[in-house]
N, C-alpha and C positions, 0 to 999 in steps of 0.2 A: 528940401535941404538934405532930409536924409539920402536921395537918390544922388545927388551931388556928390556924397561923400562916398558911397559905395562906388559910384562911378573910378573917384581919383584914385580910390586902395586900387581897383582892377588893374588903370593904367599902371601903376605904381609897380606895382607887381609882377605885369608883362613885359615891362622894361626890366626888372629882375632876372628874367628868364625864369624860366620852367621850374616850379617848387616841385623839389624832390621829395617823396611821399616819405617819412622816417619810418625806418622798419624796428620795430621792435628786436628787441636781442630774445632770444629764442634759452630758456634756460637750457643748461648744461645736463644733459641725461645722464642719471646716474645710473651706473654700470654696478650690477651687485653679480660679486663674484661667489660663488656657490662652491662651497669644500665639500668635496664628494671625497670620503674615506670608505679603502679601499679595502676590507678585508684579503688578509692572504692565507689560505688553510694550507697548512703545506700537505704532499701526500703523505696517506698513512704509512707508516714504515711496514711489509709483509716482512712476521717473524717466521723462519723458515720452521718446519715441526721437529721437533727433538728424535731420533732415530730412535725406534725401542731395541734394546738389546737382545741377539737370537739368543746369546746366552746366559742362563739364567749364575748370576754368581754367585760363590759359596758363604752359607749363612758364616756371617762372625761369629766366632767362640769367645762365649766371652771367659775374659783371665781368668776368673772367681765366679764363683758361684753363692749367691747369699742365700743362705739355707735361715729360713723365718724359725726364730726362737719358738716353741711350744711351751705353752703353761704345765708345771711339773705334774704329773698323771699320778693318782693314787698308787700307792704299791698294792700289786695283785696277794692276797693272801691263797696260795697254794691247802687244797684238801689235803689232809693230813692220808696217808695209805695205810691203813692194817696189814701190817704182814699179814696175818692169818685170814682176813678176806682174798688175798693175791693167793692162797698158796690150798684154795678150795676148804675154808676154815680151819685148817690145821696151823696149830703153835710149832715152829721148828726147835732145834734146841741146838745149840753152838756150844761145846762141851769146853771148858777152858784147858788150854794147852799145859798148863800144870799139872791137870790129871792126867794126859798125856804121860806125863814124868821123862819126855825126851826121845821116848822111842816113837811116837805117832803123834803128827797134830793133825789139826783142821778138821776135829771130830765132832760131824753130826748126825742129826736124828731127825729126819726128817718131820716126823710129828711128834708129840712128848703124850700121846695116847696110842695105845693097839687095844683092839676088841677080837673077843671069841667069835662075837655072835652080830657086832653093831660096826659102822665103819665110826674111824678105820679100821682095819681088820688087816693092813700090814703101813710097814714105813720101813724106808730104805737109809742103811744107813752107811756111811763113807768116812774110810778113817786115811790119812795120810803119812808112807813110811818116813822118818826122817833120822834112820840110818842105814849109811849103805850096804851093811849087812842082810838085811832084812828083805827076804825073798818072797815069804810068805806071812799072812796073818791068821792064827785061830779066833773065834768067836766065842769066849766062854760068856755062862748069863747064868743069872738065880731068882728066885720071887721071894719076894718077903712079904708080910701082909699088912694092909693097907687100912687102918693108922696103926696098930698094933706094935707094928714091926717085933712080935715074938718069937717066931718061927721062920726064919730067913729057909732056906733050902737049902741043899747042897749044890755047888758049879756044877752045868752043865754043858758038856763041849759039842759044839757044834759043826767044828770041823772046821775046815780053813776058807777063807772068803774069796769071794770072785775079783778078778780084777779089770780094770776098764782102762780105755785108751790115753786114761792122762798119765796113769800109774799107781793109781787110787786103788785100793780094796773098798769092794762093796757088798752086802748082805741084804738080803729082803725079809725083814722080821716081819712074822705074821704070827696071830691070835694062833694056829694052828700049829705054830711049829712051840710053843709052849709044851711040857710035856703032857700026857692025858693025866698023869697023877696030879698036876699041878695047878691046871685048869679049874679046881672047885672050887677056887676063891671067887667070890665077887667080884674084889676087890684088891689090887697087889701092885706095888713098887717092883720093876723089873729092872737089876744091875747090871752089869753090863763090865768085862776085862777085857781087853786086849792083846793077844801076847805075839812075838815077832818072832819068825823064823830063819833058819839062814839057809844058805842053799844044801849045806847035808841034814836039813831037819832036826837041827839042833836049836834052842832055843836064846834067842839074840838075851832078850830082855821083852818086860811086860808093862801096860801100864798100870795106875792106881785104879782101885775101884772104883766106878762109875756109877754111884748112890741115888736112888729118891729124884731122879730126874725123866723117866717115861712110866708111867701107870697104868697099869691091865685090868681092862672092864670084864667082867666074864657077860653079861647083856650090855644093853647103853645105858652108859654114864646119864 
């Protein structure tokens, strides 16, 4: 029976014509698109080198100057000077222009001691004329004794004084020009006049007496 039935599907079928084999549909291939990014570096930019200057140019001045404040500095105390250390220990003596009395000022003495025998042993001394008359000056002097003052001397003249390039008169008293009788004090106050001359040797005017201001050692004081 079964043979039968295979049979009539063959004919069946051969009268159909030629069964066409079905083809499968074939999937669809997918296409994968792939982003490729692209970097772009661009070129480096070549910065050209800046030109050094041949010349060099001139430093600015500046407008102002800021000068930096300093913290105030002690005040320097200044050593006080001894006259008489500057002038090789001698006291000078500056005679005041009132005993002057008009006819001479600027009268000094260089030391306010002279010695016989001990220095100093002379001092110079400078009187200045301050009348126009007055051509020349005498030097009178006396000793009186020293603290006593009992026995003053008599003036003794000693003739007219030298003069020097300012216009000054000046004398060099020394221990020796004392006179030999007058010398045997120890100890003596030596006074001191001044008297002014004119050009015929007449006498202008004098000054006051010049008292107890240089002292004569006959050894050292």
């Amino acid at each position: 029976m079964k043979k039968i039935l295979l049979l009539s599907i063959s004919i069946l079928l051969a009268a159909c014509g030629v069964v066409q084999p079905v083809q499968q549909e074939q999937p669809t291939p997918v296409i994968q698109v792939q982003t490729v990014v692209v970097t772009v570096i661009p070129p480096t930019e070549i910065v050209p080198p800046t030109p050094v200057p041949t010349e060099i140019p001139p430093t600015a001045v500046p407008t102002e100057t800021l000068v930096p404040t300093l913290p105030p500095q002690p005040t320097e105390v200044l050593p006080t000077v001894d006259p008489a250390a500057s002038n090789n220990g001698l006291t000078p003596v500056n005679v005041s222009n009132e005993l002057g009395k008009g006819v001479f000022i600027n009268i000094t003495f260089s030391s306010d001691t002279v010695s016989l025998r001990c220095f100093p042993r002379e001092m110079q001394i400078t009187i200045t004329p301050n009348l126009q008359d007055i051509t020349d000056a005498v030097l009178y002097y006396r000793i009186v004794d020293n603290p006593a003052a009992l026995y003053p001397s008599e003036w003794q003249n000693l003739g007219e004084m030298d003069k020097d390039a300012n216009g000054n008169f000046v004398f060099t008293f020394k221990g020796e020009t004392i006179h030999p009788n007058l010398r045997a004090l120890d100890k003596a106050w030596v006074d001191f006049q001044f008297i002014g001359i004119n050009k015929g040797g007449g006498v202008v005017d004098r000054t006051q007496k010049i008292e107890r201001l240089v002292t004569y050692y006959k050894d050292c004081p």
